[in-house]
Biopython code that builds the backbone (N, CA, C, O; Angstrom):
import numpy as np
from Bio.PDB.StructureBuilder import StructureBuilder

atoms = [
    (1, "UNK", "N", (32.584, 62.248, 34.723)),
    (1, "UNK", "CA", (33.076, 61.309, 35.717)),
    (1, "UNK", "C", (31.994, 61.095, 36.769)),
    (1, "UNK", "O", (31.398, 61.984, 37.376)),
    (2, "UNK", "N", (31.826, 59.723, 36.895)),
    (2, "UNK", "CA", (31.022, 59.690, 38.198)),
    (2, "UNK", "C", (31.068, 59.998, 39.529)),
    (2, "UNK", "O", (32.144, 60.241, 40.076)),
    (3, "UNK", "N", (29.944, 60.017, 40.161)),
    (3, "UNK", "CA", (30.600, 60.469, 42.113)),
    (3, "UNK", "C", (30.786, 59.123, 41.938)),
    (3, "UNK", "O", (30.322, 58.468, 41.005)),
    (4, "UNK", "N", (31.535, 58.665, 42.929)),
    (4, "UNK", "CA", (31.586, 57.272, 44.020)),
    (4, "UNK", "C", (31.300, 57.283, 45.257)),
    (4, "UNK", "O", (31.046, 58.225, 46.008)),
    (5, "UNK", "N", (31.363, 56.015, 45.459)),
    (5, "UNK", "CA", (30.996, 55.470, 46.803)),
    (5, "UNK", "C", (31.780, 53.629, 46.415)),
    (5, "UNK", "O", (31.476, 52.723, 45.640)),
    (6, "UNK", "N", (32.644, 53.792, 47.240)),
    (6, "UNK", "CA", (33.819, 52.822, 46.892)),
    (6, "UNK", "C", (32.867, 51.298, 47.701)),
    (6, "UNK", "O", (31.800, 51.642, 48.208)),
    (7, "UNK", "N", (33.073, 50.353, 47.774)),
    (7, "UNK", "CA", (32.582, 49.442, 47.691)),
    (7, "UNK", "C", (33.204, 47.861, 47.972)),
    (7, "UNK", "O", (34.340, 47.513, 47.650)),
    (8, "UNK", "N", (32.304, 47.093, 48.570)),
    (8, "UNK", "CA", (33.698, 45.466, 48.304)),
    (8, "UNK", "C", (33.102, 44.427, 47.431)),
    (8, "UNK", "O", (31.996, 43.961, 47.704)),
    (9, "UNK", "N", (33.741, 44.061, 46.450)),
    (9, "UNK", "CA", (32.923, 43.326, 45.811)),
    (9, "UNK", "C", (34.162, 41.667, 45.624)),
    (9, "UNK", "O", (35.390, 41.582, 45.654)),
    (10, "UNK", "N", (33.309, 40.847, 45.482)),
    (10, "UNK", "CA", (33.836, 39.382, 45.386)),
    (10, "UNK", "C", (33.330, 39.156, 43.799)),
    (10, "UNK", "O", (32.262, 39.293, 43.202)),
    (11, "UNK", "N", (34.673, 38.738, 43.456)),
    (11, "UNK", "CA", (34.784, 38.493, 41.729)),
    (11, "UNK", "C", (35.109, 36.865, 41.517)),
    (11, "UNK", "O", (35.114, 36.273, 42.596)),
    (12, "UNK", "N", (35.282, 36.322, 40.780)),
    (12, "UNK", "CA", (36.171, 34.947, 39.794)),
    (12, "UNK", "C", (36.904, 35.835, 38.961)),
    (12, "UNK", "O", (36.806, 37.053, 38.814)),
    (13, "UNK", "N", (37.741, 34.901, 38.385)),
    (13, "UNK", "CA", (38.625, 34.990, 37.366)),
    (13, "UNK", "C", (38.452, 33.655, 36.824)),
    (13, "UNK", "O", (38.450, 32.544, 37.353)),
    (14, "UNK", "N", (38.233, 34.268, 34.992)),
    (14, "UNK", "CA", (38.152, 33.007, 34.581)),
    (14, "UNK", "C", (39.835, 32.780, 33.585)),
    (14, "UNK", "O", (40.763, 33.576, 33.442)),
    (15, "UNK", "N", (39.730, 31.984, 33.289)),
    (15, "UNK", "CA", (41.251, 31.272, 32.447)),
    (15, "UNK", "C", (41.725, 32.760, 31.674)),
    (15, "UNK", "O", (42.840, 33.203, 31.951)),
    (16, "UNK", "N", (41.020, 33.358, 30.897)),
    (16, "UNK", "CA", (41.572, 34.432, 30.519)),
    (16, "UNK", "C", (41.994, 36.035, 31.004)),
    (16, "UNK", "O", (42.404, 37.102, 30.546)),
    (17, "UNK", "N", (41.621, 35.444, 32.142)),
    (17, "UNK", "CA", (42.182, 37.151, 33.127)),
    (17, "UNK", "C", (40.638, 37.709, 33.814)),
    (17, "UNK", "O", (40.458, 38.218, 34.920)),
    (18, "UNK", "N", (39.607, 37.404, 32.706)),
    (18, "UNK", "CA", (38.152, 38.080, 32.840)),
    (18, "UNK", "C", (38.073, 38.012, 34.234)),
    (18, "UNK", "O", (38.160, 36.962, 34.870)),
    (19, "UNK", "N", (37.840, 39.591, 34.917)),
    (19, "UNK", "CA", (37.447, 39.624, 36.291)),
    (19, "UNK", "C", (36.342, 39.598, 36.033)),
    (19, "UNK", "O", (36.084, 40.318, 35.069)),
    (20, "UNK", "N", (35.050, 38.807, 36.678)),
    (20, "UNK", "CA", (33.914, 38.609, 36.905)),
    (20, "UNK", "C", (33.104, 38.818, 37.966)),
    (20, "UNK", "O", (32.859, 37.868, 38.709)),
    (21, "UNK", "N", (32.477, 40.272, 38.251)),
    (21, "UNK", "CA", (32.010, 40.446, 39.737)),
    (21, "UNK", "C", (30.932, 39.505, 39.875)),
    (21, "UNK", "O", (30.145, 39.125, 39.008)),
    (22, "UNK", "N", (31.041, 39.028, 41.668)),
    (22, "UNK", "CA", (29.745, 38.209, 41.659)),
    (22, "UNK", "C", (28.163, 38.708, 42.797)),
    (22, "UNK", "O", (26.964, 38.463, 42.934)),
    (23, "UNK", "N", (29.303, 39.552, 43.378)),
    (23, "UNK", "CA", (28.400, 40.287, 44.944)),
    (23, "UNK", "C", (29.194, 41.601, 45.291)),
    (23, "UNK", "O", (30.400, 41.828, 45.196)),
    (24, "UNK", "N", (28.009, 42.513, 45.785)),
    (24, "UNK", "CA", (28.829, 44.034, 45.675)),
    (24, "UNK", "C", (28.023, 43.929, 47.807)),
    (24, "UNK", "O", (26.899, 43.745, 48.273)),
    (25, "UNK", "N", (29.409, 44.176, 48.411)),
    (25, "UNK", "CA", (29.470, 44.646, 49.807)),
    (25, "UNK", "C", (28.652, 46.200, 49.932)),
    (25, "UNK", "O", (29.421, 47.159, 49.878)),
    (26, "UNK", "N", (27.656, 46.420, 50.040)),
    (26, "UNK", "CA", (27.191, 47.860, 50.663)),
    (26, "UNK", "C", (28.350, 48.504, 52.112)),
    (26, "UNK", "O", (28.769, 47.763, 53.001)),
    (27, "UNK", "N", (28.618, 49.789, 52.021)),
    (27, "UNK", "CA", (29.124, 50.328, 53.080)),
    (27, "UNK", "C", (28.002, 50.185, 54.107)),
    (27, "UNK", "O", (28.630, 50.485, 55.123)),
    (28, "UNK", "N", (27.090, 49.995, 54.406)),
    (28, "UNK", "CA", (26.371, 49.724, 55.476)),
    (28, "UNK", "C", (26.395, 48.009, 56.387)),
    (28, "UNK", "O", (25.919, 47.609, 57.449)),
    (29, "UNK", "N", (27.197, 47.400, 55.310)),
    (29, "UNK", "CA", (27.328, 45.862, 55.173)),
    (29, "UNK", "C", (26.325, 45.167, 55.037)),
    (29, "UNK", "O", (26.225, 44.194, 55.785)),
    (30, "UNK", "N", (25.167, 45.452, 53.965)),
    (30, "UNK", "CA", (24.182, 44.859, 53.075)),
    (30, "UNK", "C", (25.147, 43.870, 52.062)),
    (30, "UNK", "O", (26.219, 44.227, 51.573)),
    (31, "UNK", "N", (24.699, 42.952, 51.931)),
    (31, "UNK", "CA", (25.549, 42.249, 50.260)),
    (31, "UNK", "C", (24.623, 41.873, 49.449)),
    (31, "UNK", "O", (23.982, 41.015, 50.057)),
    (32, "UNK", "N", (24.065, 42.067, 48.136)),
    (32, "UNK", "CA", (23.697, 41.424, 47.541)),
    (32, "UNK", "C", (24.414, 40.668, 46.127)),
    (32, "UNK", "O", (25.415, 41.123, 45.573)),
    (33, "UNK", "N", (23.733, 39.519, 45.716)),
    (33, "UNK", "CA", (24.563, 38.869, 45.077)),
    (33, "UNK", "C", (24.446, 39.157, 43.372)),
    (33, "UNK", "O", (23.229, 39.057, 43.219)),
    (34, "UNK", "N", (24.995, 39.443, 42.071)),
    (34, "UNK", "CA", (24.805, 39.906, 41.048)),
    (34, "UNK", "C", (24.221, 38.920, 40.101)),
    (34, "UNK", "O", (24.967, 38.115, 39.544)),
    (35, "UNK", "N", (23.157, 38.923, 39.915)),
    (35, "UNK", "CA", (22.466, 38.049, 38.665)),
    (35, "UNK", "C", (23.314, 37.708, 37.588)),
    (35, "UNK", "O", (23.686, 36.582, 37.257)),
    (36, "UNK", "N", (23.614, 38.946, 37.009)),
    (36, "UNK", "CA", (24.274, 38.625, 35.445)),
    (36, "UNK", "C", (25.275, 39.904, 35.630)),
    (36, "UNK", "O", (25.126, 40.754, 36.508)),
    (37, "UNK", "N", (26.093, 39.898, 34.866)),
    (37, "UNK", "CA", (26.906, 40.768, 34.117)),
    (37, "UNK", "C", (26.128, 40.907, 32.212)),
    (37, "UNK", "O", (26.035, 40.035, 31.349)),
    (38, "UNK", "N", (25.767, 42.179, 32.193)),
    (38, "UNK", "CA", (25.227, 41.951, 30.848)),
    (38, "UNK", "C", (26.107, 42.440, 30.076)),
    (38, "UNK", "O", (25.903, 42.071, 28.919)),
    (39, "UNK", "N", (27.474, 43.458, 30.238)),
    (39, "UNK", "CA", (28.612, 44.188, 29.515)),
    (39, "UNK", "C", (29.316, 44.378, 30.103)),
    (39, "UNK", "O", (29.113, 44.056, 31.274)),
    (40, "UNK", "N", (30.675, 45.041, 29.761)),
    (40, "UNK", "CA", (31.825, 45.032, 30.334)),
    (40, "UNK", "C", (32.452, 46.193, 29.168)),
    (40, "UNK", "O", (32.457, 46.135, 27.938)),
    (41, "UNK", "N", (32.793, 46.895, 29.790)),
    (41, "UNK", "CA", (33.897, 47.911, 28.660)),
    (41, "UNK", "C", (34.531, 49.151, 29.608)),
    (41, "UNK", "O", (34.186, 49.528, 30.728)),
    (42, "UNK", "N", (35.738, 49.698, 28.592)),
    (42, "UNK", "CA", (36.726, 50.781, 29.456)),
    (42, "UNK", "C", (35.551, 52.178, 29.312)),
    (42, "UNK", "O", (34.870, 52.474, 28.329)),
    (43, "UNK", "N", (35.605, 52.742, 30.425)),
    (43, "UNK", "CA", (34.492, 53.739, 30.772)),
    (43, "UNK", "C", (35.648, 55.306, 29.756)),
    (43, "UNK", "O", (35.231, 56.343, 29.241)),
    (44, "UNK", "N", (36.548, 54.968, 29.823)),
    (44, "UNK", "CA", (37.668, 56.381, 29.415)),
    (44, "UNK", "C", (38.459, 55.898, 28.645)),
    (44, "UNK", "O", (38.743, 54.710, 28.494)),
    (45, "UNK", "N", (38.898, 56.899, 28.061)),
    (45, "UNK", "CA", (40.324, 56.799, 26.893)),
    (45, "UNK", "C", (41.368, 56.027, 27.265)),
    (45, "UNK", "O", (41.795, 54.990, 26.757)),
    (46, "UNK", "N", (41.683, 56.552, 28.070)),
    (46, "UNK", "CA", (42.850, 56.140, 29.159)),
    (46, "UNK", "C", (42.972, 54.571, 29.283)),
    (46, "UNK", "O", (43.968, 53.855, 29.387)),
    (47, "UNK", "N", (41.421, 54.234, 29.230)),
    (47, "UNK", "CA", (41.780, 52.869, 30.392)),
    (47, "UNK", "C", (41.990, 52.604, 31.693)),
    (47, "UNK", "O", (42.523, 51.625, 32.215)),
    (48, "UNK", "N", (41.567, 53.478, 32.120)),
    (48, "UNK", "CA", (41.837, 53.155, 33.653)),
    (48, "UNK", "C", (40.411, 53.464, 34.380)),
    (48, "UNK", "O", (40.351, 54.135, 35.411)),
    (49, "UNK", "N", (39.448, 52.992, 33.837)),
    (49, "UNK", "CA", (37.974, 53.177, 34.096)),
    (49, "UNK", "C", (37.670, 51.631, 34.017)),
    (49, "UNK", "O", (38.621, 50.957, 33.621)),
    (50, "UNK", "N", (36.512, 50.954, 34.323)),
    (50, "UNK", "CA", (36.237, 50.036, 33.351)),
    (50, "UNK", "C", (34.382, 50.058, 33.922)),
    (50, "UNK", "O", (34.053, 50.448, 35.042)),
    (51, "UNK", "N", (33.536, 49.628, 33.020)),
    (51, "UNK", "CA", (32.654, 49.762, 33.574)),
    (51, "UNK", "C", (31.242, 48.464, 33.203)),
    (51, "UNK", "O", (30.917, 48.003, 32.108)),
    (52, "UNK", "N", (30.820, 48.254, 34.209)),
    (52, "UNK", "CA", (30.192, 46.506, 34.257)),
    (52, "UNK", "C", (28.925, 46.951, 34.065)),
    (52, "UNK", "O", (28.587, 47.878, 34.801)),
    (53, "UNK", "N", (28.142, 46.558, 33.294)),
    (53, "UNK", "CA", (26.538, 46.778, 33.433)),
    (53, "UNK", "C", (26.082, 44.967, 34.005)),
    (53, "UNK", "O", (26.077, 43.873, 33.440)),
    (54, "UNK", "N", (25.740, 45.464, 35.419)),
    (54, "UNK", "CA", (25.672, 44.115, 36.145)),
    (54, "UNK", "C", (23.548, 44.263, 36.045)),
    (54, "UNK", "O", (22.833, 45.231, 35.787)),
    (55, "UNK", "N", (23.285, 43.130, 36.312)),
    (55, "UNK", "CA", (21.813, 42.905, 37.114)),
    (55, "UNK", "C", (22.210, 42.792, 38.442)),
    (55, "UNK", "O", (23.337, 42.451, 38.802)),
    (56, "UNK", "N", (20.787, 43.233, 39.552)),
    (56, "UNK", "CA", (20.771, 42.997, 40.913)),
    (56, "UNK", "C", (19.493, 43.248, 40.983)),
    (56, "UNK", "O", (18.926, 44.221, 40.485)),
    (57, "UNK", "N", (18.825, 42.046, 41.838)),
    (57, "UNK", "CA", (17.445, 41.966, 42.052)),
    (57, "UNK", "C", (17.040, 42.450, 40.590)),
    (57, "UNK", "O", (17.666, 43.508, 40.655)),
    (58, "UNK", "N", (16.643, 42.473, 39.706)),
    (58, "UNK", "CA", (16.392, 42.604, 38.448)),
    (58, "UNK", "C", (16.605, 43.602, 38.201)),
    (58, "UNK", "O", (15.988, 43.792, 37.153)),
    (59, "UNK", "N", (17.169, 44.584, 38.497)),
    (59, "UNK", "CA", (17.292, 45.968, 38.327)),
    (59, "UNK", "C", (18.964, 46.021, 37.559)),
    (59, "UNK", "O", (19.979, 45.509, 38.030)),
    (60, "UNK", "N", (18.838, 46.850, 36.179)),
    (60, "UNK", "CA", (20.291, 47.033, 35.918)),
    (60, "UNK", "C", (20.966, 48.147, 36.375)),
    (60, "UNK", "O", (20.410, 49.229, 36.561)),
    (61, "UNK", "N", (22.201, 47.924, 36.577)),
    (61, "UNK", "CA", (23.118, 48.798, 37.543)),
    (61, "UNK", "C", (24.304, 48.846, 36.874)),
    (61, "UNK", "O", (24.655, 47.925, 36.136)),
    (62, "UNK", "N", (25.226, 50.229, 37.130)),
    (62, "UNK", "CA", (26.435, 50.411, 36.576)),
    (62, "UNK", "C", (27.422, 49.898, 37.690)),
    (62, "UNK", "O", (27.128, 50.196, 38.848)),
    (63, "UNK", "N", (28.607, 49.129, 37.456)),
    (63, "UNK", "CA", (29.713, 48.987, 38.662)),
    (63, "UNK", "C", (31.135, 49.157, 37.860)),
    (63, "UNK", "O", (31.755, 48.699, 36.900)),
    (64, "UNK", "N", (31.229, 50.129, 38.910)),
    (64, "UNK", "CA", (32.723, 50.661, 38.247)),
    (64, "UNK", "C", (34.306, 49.695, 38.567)),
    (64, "UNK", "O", (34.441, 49.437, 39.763)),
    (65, "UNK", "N", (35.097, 49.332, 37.936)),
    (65, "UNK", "CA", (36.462, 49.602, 38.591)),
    (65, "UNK", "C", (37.470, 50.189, 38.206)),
    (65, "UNK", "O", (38.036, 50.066, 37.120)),
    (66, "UNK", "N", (37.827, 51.068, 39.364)),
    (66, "UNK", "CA", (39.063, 51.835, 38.793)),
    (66, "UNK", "C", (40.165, 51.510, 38.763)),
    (66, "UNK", "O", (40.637, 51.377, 39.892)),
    (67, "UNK", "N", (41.045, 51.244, 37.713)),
    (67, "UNK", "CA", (42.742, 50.993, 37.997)),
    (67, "UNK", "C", (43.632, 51.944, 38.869)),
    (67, "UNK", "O", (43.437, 53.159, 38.847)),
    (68, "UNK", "N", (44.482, 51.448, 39.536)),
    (68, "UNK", "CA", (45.207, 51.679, 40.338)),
    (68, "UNK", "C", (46.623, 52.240, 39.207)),
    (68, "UNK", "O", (47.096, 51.243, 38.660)),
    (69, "UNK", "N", (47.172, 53.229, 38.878)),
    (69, "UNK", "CA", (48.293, 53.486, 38.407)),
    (69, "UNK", "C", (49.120, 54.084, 39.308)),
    (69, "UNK", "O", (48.844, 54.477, 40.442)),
    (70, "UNK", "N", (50.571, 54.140, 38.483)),
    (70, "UNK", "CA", (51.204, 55.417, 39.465)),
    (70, "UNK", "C", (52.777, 54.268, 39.913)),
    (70, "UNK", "O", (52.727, 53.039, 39.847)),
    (71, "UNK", "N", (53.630, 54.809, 40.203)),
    (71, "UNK", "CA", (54.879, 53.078, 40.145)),
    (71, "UNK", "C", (54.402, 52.757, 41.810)),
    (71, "UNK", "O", (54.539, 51.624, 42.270)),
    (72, "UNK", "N", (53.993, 53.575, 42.405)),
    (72, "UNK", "CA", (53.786, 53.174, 43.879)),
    (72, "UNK", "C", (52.161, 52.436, 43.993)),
    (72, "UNK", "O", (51.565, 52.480, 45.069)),
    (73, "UNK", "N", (51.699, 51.942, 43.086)),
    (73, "UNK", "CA", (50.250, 51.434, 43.742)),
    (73, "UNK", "C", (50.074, 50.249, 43.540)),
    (73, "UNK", "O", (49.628, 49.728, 42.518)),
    (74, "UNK", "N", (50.488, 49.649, 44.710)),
    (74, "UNK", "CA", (50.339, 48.100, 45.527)),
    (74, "UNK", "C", (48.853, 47.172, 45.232)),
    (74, "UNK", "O", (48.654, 45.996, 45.538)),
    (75, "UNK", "N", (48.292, 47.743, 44.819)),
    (75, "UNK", "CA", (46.897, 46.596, 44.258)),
    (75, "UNK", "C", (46.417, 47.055, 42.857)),
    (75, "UNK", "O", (46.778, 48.165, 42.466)),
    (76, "UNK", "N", (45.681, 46.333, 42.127)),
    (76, "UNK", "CA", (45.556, 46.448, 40.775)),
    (76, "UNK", "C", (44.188, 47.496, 41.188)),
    (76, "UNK", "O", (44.080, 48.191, 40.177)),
    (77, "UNK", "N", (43.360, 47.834, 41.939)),
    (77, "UNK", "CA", (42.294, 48.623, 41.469)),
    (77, "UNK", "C", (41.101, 48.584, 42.938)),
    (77, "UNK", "O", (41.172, 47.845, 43.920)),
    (78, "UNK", "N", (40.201, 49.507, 42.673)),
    (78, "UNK", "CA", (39.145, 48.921, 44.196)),
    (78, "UNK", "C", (37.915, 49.495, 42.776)),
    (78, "UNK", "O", (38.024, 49.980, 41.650)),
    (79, "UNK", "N", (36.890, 49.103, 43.628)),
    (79, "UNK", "CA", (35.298, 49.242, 43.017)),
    (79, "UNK", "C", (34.546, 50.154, 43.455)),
    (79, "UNK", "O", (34.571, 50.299, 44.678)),
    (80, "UNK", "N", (33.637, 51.069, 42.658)),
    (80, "UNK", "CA", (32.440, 51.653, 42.820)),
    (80, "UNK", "C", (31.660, 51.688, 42.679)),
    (80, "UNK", "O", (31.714, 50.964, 41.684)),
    (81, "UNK", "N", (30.418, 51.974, 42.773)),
    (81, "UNK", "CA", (28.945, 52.788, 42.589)),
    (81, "UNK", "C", (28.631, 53.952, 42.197)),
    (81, "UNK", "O", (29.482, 54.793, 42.486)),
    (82, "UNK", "N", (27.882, 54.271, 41.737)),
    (82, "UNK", "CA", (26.878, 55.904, 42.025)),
    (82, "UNK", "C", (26.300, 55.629, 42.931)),
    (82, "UNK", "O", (25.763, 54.531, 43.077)),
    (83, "UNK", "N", (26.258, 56.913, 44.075)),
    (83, "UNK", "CA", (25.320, 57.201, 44.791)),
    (83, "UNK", "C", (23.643, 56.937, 44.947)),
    (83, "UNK", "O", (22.864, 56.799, 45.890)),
    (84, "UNK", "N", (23.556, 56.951, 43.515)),
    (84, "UNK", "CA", (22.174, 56.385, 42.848)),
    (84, "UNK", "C", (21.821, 55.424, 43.340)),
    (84, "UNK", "O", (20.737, 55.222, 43.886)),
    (85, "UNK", "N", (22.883, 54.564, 43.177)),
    (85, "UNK", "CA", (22.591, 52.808, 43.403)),
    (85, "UNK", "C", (21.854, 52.625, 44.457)),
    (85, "UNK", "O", (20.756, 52.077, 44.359)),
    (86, "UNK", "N", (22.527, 53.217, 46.060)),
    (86, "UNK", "CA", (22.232, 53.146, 47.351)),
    (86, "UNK", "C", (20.958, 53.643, 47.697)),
    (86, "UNK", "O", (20.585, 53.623, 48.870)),
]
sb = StructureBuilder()
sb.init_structure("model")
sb.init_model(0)
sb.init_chain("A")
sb.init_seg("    ")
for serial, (resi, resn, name, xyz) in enumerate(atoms, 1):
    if name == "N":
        sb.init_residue(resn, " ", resi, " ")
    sb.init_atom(name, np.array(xyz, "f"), 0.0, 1.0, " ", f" {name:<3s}", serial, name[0])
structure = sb.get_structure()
């Protein structure tokens, strides 16, 4: 499992549900904006991982999102990093 460092990121949605990140918020409030998405797949068995191999500034980067489960959890999920990234 990775460390985190939770994150804000601005996505699309296209016609089929596909969340599409487009810019990841730094906790320092840096933003940069994401070149490409080059993959997309569930990081765990479970499914409740999912994990983006995005570009930024040409550099490839992992961005996580985690699902939100549980009958009490009010938003579908928030986003991470590795520590690395920063």
């Amino acid at each position: 499992m990775p460390d985190r460092v939770y994150v804000k990121v601005t996505s699309d949605f296209d016609p089929t549900g596909y969340m599409k990140p487009r810019s990841i918020a730094w906790p320092d409030g840096r933003c940069f904006p994401i070149d490409d998405v080059r993959s997309f797949r569930p990081f765990d068995e479970k499914h409740t991982l999912d994990c983006y191999t995005v570009i930024i500034h040409g550099k490839e980067r992992r961005l996580f999102f985690e699902h939100c489960t549980g009958p009490f959890s009010c938003s579908p999920g928030r986003w991470f990093v590795e520590p690395s990234v920063l």
